[in-house]
C-alpha positions in Angstrom: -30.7 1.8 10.4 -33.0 -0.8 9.0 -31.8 -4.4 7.8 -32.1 -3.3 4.1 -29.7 -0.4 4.6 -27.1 -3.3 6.6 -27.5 -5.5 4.0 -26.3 -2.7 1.3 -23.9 -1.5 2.8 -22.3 -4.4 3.9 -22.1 -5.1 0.0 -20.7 -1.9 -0.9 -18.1 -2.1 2.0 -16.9 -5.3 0.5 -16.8 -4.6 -3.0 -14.7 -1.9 -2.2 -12.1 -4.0 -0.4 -12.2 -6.4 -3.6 -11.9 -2.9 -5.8 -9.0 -1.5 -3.8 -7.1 -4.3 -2.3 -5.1 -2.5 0.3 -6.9 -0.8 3.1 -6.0 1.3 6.3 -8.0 1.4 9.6 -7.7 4.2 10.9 -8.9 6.1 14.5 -9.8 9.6 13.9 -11.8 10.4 17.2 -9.5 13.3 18.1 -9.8 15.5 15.0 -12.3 18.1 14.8 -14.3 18.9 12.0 -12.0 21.2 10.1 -8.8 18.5 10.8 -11.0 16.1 9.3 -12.3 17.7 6.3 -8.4 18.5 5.7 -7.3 15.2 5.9 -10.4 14.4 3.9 -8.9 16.2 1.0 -5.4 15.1 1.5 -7.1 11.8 0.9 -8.7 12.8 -2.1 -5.4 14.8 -4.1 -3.6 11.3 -2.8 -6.2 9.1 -4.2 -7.4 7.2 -1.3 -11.0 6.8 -0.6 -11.6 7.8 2.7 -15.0 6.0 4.8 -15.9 6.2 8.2 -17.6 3.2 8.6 -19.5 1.0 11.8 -17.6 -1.6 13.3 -20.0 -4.3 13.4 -20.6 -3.7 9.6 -17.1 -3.8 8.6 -16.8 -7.0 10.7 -19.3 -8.9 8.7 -18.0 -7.3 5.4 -14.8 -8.9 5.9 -16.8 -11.8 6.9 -18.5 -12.1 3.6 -15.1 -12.4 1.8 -13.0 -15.5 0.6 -9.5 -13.9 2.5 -9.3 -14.2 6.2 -9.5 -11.0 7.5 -9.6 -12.0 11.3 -6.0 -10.7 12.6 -8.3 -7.2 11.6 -11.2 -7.5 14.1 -9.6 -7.1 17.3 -8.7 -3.1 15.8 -12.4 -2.6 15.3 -13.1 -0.5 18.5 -13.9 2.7 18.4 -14.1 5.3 16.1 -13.0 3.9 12.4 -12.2 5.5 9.1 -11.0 3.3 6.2 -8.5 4.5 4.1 -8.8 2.6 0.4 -6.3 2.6 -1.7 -4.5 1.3 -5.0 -0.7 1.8 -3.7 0.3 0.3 -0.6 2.4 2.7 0.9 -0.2 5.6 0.4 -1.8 5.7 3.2 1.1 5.6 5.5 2.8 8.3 3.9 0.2 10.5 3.9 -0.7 9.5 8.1 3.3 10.5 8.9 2.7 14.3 7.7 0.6 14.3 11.2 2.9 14.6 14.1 0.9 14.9 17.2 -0.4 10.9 15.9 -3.7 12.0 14.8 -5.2 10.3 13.3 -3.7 7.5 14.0 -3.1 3.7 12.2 -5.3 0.8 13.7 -4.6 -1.7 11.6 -3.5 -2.4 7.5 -3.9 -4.9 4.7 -1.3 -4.2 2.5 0.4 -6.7 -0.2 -1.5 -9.4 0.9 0.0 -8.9 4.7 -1.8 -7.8 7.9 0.0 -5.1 9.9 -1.7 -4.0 13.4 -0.8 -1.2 15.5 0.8 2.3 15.2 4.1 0.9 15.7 3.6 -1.0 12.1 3.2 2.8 10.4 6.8 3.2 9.5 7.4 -0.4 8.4 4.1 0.6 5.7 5.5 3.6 4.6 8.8 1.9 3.0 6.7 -1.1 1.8 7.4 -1.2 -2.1 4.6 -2.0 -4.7 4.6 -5.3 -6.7 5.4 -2.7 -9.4 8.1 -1.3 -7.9 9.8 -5.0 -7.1 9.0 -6.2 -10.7 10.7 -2.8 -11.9 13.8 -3.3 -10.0 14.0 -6.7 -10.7 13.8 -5.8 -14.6 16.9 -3.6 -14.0 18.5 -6.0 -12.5 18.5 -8.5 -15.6 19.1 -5.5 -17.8 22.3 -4.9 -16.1 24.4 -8.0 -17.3 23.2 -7.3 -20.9 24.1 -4.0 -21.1 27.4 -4.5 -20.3 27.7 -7.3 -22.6 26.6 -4.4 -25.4 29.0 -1.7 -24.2 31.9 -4.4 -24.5 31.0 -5.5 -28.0 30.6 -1.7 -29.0 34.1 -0.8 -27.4 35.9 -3.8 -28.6 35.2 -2.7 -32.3 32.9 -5.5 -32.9 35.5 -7.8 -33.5 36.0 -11.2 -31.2 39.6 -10.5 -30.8 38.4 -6.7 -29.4 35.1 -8.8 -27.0 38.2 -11.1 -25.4 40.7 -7.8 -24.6 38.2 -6.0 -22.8 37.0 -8.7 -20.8 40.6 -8.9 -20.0 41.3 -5.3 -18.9 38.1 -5.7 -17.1 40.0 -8.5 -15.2 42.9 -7.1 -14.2 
């Protein structure tokens, strides 16, 4: 491959960790070419963007970038796909439908955290979204309100109604 060809694909490499923001490293030297084109299209239904990329040329990638990717580089032996992706959890979802472990998790950047070896797959499947925190946190503070509405409503609107239902709700 000549220099040019690096140089541009080291750029495209790390734009697409900027686009995506959580990626998988992933070993897939044991699957044949029909297991691969499977998981291939597992990828795509799932939305993750699925690369098989050099080593070296991921290495300088996350080089290039402002985050400090270095807990990553001792993963990148090998054979190595990249899994990209918008949701966090993904990835590892989609990697526990395999049961024989192939292909199997290198390493992850997910929600700003670095999680290396297979061991870390489970712990990455149950990881929630910042959307998914910021929705249960919403329903959360709903809560209180809510039942401040349902004991307005009950008591007949009336102050003297408000103060006996807190009360029955005491006892």
């Amino acid at each position: 491959m000549r220099k040019e060809d690096k140089g541009v694909v080291i750029s495209q490499l790390a734009d697409a960790v900027k686009q995506y923001g959580h990626f998988y490293l992933v070993d897939t030297t044991a699957m044949n070419a029909a297991a691969t084109s499977e998981l291939r299209r597992k990828c795509f239904n799932a939305g993750i963007k699925l690369v098989v990329v050099k080593n070296s040329l991921l290495h300088k990638a996350l080089m290039s970038l402002d985050v400090d990717y270095s807990p990553l580089f001792d993963s990148l032996k090998g054979t190595t796909s990249v899994m990209f992706c918008e949701t966090a959890n993904a990835p590892a979802k989609l990697l526990k439908e395999y049961k024989e472990g192939v292909p199997s998790l290198k390493a992850a950047y997910a929600e700003e955290g670095f999680y290396v070896g297979a061991e870390q797959l489970e712990a990455l499947a149950t990881i929630k979204s910042k959307d998914e925190v910021i929705a249960e946190i919403v329903a959360l503070l709903q809560s209180p309100a809510k039942n401040v509405i349902s004991a307005l409503q009950s008591g007949g609107n009336t102050i003297h109604g408000v103060l006996q239902t807190l009360a029955e709700r005491a006892e």
